[in-house]
N, C-alpha and C positions, 0 to 999 in steps of 0.2 A: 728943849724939845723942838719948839719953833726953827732950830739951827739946824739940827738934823733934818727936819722936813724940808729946808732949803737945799741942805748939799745933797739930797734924796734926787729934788727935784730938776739940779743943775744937770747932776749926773745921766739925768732920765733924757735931758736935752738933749745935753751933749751926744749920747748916745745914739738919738734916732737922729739927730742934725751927720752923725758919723755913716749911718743904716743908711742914709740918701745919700751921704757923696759915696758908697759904694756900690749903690743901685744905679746911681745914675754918673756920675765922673767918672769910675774907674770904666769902665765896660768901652768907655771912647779913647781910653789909651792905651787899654793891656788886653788881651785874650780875657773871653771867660773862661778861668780855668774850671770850672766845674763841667761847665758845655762840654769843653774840650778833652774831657776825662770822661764823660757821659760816650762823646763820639768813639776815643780813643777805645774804650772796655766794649761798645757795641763794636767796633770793626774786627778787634780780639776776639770775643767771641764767632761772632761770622766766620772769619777765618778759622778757627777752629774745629766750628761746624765741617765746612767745607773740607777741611784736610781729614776730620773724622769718615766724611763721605766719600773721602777721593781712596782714604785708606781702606774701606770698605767694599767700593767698587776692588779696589786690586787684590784684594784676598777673596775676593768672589772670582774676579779673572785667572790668578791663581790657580784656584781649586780644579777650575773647569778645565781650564788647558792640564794640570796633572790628570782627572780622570782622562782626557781625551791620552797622554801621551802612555799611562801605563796599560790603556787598550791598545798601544803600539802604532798611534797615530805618529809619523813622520813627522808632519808642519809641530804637530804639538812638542814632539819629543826636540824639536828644536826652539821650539819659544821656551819652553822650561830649561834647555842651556841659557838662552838669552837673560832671562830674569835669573840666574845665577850669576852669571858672569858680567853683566851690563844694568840692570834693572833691581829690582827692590831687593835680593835674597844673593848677598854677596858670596858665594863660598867655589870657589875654584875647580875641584872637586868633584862638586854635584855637574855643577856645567860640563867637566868634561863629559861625565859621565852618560849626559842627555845629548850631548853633540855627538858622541860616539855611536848611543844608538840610533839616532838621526843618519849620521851620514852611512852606517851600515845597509842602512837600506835605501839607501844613493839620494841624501838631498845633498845637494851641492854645496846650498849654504850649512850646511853642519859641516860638510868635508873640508869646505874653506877653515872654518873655527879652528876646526879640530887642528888642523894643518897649522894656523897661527901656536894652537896651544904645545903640540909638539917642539916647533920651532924656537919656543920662547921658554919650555916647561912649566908651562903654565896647569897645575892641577894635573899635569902626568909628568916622567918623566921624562927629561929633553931626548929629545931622536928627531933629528934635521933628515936623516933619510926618511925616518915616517913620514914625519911632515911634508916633505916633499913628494910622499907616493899621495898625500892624500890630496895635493891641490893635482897633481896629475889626474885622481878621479874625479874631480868637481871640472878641469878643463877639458878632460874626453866624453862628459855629458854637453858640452857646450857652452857652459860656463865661463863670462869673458876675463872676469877677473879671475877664475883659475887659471885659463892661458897667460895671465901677465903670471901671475905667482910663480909658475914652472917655468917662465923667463927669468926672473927676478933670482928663482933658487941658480939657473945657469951661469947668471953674470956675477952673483956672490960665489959661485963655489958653494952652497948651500945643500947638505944633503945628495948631491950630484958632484959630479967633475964639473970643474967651472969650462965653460965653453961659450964665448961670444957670438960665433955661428949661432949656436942652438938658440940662445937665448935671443936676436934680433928675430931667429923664424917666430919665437913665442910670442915674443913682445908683435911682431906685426897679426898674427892670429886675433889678438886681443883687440890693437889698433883696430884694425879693421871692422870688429863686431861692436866699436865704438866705447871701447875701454877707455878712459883718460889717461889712466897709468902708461898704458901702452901703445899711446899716441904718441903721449909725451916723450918715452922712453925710445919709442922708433925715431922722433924725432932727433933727439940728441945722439945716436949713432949716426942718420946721416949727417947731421953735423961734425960732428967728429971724424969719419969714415974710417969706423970703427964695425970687427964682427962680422966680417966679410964683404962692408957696404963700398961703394965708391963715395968720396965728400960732396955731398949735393945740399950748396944749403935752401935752394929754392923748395926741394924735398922735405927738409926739415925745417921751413915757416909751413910749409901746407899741415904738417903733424901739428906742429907747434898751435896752428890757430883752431882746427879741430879741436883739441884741447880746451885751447883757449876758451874755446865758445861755450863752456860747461862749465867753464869754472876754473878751471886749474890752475891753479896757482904759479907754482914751477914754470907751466909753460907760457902762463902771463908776462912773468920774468923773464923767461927767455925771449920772447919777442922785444920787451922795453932795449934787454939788452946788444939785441938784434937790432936795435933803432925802424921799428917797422910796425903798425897797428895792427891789432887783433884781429878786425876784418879782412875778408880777403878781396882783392881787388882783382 
């Protein structure tokens, strides 16, 4: 009896002598992982919260842009293409379907869509001529990036007879209203002295840096490779 009461008692030591070096030695050499499971499962849920409410915000946003767009609101009828095609509610399809009524009653940014969707067949069937009539409707509202597109359809041969004239008048139409596409694009004709230009490449750094100052890529490149900096001096 008295033997058992000892190895009782050893064991009882041993035990809490074990309880301290894990209260107190481990926690200075390792994570608490409890803490850090505590922290982990609260940031999880947070986050969850938050995507619960961000999803909820957008199916509320949703809703309202569909009433506004099937009372034949334009802006609407084009952000309900947007969240088809770009945004939460992927289906091809529906977006065409809302960019088409969009750009029928002349938003420009539908006509562009649409005009992409044509071009690629995306959720219609492919027609590069449609496509092309409908960036001609978004660049004869004024629209800059329609003017480059109906340049763009020129110099491909896309939907039109390809014609390099036509397409540098587009592309500088575009240039001009501060398109980048169509800075850049004017640019690399007078470089080239291509499309009825004479070769001026002093003409094509001034496009080039225009461009440049926005952003563009392409025509970032093209200066490095012009050996000349982005600003204009």
């Amino acid at each position: 009896m008295k033997r058992n009461i000892a190895i009782v008692t050893t064991l009882a030591l041993l035990a809490g002598w074990g309880l301290i070096f894990v209260l107190l030695v481990l926690p200075n050499h390792q994570p608490n992982r409890i803490q850090q499971w505590l922290e982990n499962h609260r940031e999880k849920r947070t986050r969850q919260r938050l995507e619960s409410r961000a999803n909820a915000s957008l199916d509320a946003l949703y809703k309202e842009y569909l009433r506004a767009a099937e009372r034949g609101d334009a802006d609407a009828q084009w952000m309900m293409g947007m969240h088809y095609s770009e945004y939460t509610r992927k289906n091809e399809v529906e977006a065409a379907k809302w960019f088409r009524k969009a750009a029928e009653q002349g938003h420009s940014g539908a006509q562009i869509h649409l005009g992409h969707f044509y071009m690629g067949g995306i959720g219609v069937e492919k027609n590069e001529g449609e496509g092309a009539s409908w960036y001609r409707k978004a660049a004869d509202q004024g629209r800059p990036s329609g003017k480059f597109y109906v340049g763009w359809c020129y110099e491909e041969g896309r939907g039109v007879e390809k014609n390099l004239t036509e397409a540098v008048k587009w592309f500088r139409k575009a240039a001009e209203l501060g398109d980048t596409g169509g800075q850049r694009s004017l640019a690399d004709y007078y470089l080239s002295g291509r499309g009825g230009l004479d070769k001026n490449e002093a003409e094509a750094i001034k496009w080039y840096r225009k461009a440049a100052e926005k952003g563009n890529r392409a025509s970032i490149a093209a200066l490095e490779r012009l050996g000349v900096s982005e600003e204009a001096k």
